[in-house]
C-alpha positions as CSV (number, residue, x, y, z in Angstrom):
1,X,-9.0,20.8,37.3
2,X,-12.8,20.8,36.0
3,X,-14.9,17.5,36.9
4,X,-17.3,15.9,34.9
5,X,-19.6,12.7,35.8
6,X,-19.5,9.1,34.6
7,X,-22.7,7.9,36.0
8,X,-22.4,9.0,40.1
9,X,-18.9,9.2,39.8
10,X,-17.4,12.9,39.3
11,X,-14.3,12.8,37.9
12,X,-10.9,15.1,36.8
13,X,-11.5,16.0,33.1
14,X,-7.7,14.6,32.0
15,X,-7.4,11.2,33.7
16,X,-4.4,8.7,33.4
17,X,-4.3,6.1,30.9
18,X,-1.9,3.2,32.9
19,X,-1.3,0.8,29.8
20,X,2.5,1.9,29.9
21,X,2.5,0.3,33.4
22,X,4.5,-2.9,33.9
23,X,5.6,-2.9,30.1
24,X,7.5,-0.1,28.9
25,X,7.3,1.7,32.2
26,X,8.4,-0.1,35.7
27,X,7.6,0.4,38.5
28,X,9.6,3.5,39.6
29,X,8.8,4.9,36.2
30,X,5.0,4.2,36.9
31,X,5.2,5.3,40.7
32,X,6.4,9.1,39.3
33,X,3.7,9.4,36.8
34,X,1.1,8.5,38.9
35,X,2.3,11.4,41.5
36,X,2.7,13.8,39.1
37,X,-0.9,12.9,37.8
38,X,-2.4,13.3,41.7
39,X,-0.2,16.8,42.1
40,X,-2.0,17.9,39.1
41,X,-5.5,17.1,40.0
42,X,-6.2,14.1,38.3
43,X,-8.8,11.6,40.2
44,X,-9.4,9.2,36.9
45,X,-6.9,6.6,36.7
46,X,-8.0,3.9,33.8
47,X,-6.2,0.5,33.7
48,X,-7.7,-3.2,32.5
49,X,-6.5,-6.8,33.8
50,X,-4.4,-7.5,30.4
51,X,-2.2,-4.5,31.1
52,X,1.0,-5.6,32.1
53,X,-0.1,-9.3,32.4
54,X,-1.8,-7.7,35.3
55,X,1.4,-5.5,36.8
56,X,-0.9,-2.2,35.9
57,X,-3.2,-3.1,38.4
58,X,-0.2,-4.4,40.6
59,X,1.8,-0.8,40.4
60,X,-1.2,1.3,40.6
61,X,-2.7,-0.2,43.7
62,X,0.9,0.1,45.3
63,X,1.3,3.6,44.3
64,X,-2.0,5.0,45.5
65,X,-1.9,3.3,48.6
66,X,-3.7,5.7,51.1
67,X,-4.9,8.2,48.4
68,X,-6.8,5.2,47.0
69,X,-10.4,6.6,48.5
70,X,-9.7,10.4,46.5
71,X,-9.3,8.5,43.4
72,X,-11.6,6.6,40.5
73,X,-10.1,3.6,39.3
74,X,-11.3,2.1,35.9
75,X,-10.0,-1.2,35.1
76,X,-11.8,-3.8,32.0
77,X,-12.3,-7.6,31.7
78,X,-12.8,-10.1,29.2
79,X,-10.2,-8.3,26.9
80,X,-7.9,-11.8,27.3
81,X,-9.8,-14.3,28.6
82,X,-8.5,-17.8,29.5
83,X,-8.5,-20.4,26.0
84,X,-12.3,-21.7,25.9
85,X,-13.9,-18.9,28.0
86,X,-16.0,-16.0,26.6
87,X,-15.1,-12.6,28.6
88,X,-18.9,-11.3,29.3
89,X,-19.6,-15.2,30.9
90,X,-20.3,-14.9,34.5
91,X,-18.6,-16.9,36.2
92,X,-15.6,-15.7,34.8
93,X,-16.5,-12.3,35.6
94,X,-16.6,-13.1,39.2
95,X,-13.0,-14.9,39.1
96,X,-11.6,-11.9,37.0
97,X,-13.4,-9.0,39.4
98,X,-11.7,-11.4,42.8
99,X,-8.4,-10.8,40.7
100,X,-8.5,-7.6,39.8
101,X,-9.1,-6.3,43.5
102,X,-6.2,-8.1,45.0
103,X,-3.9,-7.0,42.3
104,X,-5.2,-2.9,43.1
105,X,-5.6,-4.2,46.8
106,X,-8.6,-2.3,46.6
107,X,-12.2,-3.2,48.4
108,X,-13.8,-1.8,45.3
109,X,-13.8,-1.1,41.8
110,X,-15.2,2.2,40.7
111,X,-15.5,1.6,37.3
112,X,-15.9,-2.1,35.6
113,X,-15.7,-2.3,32.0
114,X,-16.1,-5.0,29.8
115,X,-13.2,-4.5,27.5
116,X,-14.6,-5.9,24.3
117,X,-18.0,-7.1,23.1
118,X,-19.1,-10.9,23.8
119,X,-20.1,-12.5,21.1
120,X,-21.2,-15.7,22.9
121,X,-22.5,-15.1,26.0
122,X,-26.2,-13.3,26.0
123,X,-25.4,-9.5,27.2
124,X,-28.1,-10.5,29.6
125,X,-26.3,-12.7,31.9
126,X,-23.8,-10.6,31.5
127,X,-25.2,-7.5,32.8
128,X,-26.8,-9.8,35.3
129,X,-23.5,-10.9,36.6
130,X,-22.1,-6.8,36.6
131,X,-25.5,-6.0,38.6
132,X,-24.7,-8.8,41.4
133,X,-21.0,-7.0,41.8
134,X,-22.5,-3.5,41.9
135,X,-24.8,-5.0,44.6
136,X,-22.2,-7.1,46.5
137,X,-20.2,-3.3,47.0
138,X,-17.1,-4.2,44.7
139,X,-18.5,-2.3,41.7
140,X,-19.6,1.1,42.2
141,X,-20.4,1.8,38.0
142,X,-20.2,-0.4,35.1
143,X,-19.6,-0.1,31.5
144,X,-18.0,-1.3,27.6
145,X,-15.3,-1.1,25.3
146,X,-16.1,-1.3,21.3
147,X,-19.1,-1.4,21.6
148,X,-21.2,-0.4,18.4
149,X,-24.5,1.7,18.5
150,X,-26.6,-1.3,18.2
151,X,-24.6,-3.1,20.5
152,X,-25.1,0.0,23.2
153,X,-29.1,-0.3,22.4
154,X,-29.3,-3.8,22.6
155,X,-27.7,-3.6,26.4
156,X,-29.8,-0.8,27.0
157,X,-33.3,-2.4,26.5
158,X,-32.0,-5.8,28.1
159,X,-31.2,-3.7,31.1
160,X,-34.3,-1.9,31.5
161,X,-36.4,-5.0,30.6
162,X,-35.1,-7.2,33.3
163,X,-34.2,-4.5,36.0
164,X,-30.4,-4.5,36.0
165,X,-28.1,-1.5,36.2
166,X,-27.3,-0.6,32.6
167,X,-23.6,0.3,31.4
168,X,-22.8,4.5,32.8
169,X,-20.1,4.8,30.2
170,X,-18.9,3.0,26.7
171,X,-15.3,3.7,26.0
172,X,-14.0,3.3,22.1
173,X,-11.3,5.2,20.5
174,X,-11.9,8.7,19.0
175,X,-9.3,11.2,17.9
176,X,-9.2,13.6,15.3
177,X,-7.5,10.9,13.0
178,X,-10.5,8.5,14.1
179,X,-14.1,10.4,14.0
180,X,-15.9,6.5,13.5
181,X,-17.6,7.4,17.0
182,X,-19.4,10.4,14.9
183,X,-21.1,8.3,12.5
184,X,-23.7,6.6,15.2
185,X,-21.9,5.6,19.0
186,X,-21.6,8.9,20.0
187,X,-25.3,10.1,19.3
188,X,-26.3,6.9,21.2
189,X,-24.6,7.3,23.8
190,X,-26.5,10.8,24.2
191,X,-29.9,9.3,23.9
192,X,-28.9,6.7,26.1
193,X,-27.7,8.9,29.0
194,X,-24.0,7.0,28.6
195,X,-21.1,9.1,29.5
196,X,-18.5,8.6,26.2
197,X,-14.6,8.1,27.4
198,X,-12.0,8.2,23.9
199,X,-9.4,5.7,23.9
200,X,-6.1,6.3,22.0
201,X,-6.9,10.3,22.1
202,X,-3.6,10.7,20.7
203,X,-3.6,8.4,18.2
204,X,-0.5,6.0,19.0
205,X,1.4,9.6,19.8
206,X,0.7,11.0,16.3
207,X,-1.5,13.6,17.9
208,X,1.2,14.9,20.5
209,X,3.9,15.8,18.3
210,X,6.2,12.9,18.5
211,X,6.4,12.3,14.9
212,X,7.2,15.0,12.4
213,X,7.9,13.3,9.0
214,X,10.8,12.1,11.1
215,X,12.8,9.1,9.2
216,X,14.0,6.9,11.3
217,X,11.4,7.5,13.9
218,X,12.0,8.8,17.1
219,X,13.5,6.7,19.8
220,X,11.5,6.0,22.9
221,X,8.1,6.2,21.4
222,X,5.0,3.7,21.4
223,X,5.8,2.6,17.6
224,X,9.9,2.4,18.3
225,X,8.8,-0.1,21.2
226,X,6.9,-1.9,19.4
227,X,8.7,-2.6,16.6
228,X,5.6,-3.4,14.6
229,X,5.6,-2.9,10.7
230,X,2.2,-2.2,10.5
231,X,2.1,0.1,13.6
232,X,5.1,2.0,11.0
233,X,2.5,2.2,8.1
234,X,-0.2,3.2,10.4
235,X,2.2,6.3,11.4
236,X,3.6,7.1,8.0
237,X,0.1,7.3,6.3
238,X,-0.9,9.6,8.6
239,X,1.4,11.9,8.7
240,X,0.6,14.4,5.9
241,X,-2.8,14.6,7.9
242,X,-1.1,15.5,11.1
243,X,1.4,18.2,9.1
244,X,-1.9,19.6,8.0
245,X,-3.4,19.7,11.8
246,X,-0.2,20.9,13.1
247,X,0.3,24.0,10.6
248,X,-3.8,24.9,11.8
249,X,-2.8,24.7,15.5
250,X,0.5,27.3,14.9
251,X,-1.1,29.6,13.1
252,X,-3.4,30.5,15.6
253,X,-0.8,30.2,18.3
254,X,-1.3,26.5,19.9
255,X,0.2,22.9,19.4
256,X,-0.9,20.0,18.1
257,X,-1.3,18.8,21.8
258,X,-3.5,21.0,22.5
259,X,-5.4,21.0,19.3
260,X,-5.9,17.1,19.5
261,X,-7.0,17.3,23.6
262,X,-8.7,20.1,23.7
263,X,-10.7,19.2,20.8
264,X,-11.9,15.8,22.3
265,X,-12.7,18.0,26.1
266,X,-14.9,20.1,24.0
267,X,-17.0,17.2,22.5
268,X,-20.5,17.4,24.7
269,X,-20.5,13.3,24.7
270,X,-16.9,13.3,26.3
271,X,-16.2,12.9,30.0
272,X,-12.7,12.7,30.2
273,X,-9.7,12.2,27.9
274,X,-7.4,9.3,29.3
275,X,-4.0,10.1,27.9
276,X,-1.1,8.1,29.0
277,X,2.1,9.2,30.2
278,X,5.9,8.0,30.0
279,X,7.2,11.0,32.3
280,X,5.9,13.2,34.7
281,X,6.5,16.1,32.3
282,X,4.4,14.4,30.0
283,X,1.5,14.3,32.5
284,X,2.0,18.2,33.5
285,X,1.6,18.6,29.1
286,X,-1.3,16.9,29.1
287,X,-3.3,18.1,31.5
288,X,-2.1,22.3,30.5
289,X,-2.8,21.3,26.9
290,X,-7.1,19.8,27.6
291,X,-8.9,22.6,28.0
292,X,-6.5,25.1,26.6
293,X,-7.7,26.2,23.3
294,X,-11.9,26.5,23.0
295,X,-12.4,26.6,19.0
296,X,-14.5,29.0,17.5
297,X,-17.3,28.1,14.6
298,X,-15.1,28.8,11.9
299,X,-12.3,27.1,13.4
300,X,-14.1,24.0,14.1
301,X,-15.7,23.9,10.1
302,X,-12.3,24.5,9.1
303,X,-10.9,21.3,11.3
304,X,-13.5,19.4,9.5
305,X,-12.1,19.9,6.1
306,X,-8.5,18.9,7.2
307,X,-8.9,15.8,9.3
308,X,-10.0,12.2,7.3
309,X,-13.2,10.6,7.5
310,X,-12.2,6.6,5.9
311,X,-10.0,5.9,8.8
């Protein structure tokens, strides 16, 4: 498995994305992907404090249990905060971080991301707080969620202004159904020396093959459990898109898994693609498909033409 680095930490190029944990996946379900994931070589494991109503954290510390130390564990805050409290506000930080390390039953956090952007609290006390946790020992990295370019700037110069560890990595979704990141996050993350971690690299499953212009739509996936109408729209207007990406992948001899992961391993901002995983032969897909298929030029102009740029 190739490493790459998110601030000091080196980590496994595919990691595991754990939001299945503790609601469509129990805990035997979550216990066989997560060894399937460590047989594999995968050291990333990403989870946040919402997933579950916390059971993510719960299953994952449980499961790793002695292999917790060979491991980098990224859970988020301030996605769900309590009603009346902003999720970058530090005292609440504190509360959530005590939380989060007795539900992984962990000493430390490797990486502590703020899961969405705090539009009350000054990113100064924020990052203030985060610094005190990286200096107490129970944060060894820190970093965001959503966060725009500007927004990534802004906690930049605060950072280096007032001496406090500024965020390693920003983490926002990017597939080749969602190239936003293109337009300005991913070029500032560059300049800014922030490792970039995609979210949703297979876009809700549409990106892995699950859905095929299939009517009804297949049991057991993310949009079947969900039941959501709009998460059905989402899917159907996408599909002739993935038709298109899918006929490019088997003409030149791959799948659309590997298309849509190997495409995100070979972007230079990335530092690891965090798909999750309802099986263990799922995880053993995922991690042959990254890497698998290194696109030429021509290929990659070709992509261009083929994938939207307006969603």
């Amino acid at each position: 498995m190739e490493s790459r680095h998110i601030g000091g930490l080196e980590v496994s190029l595919v990691g595991l994305g754990c939001n299945n944990f503790g609601r469509r996946l129990d805990f035997d379900g979550s216990r066989a992907v997560v060894r399937a994931a460590l047989d594999c070589g995968v050291t990333l494991f990403d989870t946040a404090d919402q997933y579950g109503d916390g059971e993510s954290e719960r299953y994952l510390g449980r499961v790793l249990g002695s292999n917790r130390d060979e491991v980098v564990i990224t859970t988020k805050f301030g996605g769900t905060p309590p009603a009346g409290v902003s999720g970058g506000d530090p005292a609440y930080i504190r509360r959530a971080c005590e939380a989060s390390l007795r539900r992984l039953g962990t000493s430390y956090i490797d990486l502590y991301l703020l899961h969405v952007p705090d539009a009350v609290t000054p990113i100064a006390e924020t990052l203030r707080a985060l610094d005190d946790l990286v200096s107490a020992g129970k944060v060894r990295e820190i970093g965001c969620s959503h966060f725009s370019s500007e927004q990534l700037a802004e906690a930049a110069a605060v950072a280096r202004d007032d001496g406090l560890r500024c965020f390693a990595c920003v983490q926002n979704e990017y597939n080749l159904l969602h190239r936003e990141p293109e337009q300005a996050v991913l070029a500032a993350a560059a300049s800014l020396d922030m490792a970039f971690v995609p979210f949703f690299p297979l876009a809700m499953g549409l990106l892995g093959g699950r859905y095929r212009n299939a009517d009804p739509m297949p049991p057991g996936t993310r949009l079947t459990a969900t039941g959501d109408p709009e998460d059905e729209a989402f899917v159907r207007e996408r599909l002739p898109v993935v038709e298109r990406l899918a006929a490019f992948a088997a003409g030149r001899g791959h799948t659309l898994l590997e298309l849509s992961l190997s495409w995100l391993a070979d972007r230079p901002q990335v530092s690891a693609v965090i798909p999750g995983a309802m099986s263990p032969e799922q995880v053993r897909q995922n991690v042959a498909a990254t890497g698998a298929w290194r696109l030429a030029p021509d290929e990659e102009a070709e992509l261009d033409g083929l994938t939207p740029t307006d969603y």
